[in-house]
C-alpha positions in Angstrom: 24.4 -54.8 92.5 24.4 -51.8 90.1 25.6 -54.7 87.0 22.1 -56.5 88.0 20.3 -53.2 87.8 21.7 -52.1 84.3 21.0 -56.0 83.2 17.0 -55.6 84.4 17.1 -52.1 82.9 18.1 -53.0 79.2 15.9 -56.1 80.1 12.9 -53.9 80.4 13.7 -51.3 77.7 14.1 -54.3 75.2 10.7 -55.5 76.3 8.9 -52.0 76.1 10.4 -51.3 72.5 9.4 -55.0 71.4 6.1 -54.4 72.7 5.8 -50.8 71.1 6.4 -52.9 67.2 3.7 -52.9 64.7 1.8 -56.0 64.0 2.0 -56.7 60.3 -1.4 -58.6 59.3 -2.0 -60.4 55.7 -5.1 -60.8 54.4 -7.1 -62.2 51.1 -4.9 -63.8 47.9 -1.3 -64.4 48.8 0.0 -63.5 45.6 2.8 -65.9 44.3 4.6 -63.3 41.2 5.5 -66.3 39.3 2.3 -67.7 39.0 0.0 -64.9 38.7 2.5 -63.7 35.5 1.7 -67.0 34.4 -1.7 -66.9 33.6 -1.6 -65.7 29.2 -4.7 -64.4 27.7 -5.7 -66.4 24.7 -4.3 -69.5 26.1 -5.5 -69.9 29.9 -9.2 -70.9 30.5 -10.7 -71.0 33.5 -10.0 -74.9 34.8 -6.2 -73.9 34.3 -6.3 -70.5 36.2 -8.0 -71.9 38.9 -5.5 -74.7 39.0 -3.0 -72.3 38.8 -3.9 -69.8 40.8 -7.0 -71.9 43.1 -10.2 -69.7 44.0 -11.0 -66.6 43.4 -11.8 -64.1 46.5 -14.6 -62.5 44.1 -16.5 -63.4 41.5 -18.6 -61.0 39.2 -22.1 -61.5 39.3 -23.4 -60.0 36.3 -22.0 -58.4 33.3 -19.2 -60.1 31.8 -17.4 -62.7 33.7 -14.4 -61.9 35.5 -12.9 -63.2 38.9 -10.8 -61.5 41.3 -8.0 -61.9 43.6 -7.6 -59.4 45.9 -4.6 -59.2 48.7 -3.9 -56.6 51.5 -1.4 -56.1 54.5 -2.4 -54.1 56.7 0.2 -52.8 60.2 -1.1 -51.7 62.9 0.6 -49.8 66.0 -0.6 -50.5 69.6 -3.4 -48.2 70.4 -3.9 -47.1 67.0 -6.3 -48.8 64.1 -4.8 -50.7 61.6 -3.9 -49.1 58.0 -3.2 -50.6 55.0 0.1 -50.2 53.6 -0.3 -52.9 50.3 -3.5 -53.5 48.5 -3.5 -55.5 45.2 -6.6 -56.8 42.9 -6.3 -58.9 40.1 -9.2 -58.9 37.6 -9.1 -62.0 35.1 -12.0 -61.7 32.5 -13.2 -64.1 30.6 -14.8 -64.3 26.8 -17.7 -66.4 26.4 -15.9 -69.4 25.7 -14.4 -69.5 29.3 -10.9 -68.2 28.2 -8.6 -65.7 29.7 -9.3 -62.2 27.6 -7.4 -59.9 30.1 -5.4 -60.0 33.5 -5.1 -56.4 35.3 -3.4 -55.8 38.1 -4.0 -52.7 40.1 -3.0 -51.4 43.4 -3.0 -48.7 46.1 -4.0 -46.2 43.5 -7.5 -47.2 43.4 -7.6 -47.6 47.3 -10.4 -44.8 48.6 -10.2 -44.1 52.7 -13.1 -42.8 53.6 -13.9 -41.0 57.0 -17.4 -41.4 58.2 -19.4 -38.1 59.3 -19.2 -38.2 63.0 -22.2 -40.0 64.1 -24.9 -38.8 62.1 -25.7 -40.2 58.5 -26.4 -38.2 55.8 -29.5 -38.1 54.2 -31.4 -36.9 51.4 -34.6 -35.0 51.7 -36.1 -32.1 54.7 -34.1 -31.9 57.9 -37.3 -32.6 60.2 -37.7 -32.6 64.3 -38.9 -35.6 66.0 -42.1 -33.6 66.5 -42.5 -32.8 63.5 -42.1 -36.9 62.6 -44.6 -37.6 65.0 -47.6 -34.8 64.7 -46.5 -34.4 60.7 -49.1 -35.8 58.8 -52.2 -34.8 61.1 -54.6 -33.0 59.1 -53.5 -34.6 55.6 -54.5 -37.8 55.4 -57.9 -38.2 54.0 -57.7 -34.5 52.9 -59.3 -33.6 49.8 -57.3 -33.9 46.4 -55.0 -36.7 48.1 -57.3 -39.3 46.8 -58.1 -40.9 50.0 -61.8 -41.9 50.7 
């Protein structure tokens, strides 16, 4: 009896600390090392990068053209949000002949967390009551000097 007891006990303590793991989530570009080093400025274009490497998640719309591949894992903790533990952007730019000027590569350094303000937004301007919204403006429209008529 006390052997069947111990068995259910580990049982249950393997399923509580398997329970208690992480979940590990990919998202975006799944970068392939090999092929993104093999895109070459001056000798790539943009039919062999996207052959290589297939479609970018981004692409600039204005300015100078430049795609982007962007990757993240994020792990998560049950009960808790998610955070992101890898972050990667590749920026290809292009000259105006469609070939491959530069390939950057950046990382968690440019990664910004940002922690909204509780559940009022910021604003610019007076810091005005609802009454003062709604009984504002009596006695100043039409008013002289305003220019209405």
């Amino acid at each position: 009896m006390h052997a069947t007891m111990r068995i259910a006990a580990v049982l249950g303590a393997l399923a509580l600390v398997t329970g208690c793991s992480s979940i590990r989530n990919s998202r975006g570009y799944l970068v392939d090392e090999v092929l993104v080093a093999s895109v070459q400025p001056g000798i790539d274009n943009r039919e062999s990068v996207e052959q290589t490497l297939g479609r970018p998640t981004l692409t600039s719309q204005f300015g100078e053209p430049v795609w982007y591949y962007i990757s993240s894992r994020t792990a998560q903790a049950p009960f808790t949000t998610p955070r992101i533990n890898a972050h990667s952007v590749l920026a290809i730019r292009f000259d105006e002949a469609g070939n491959v000027a530069t390939a950057e590569r950046t990382g968690m350094d440019k990664v910004v967390r940002l922690d909204p303000d509780g559940d009022a937004t910021p604003t610019l301007g007076r810091d005005r009551s609802l009454l003062q919204d709604l009984f504002g403006n009596i006695g100043t429209v039409g008013a002289p000097g305003t220019g209405a008529r």
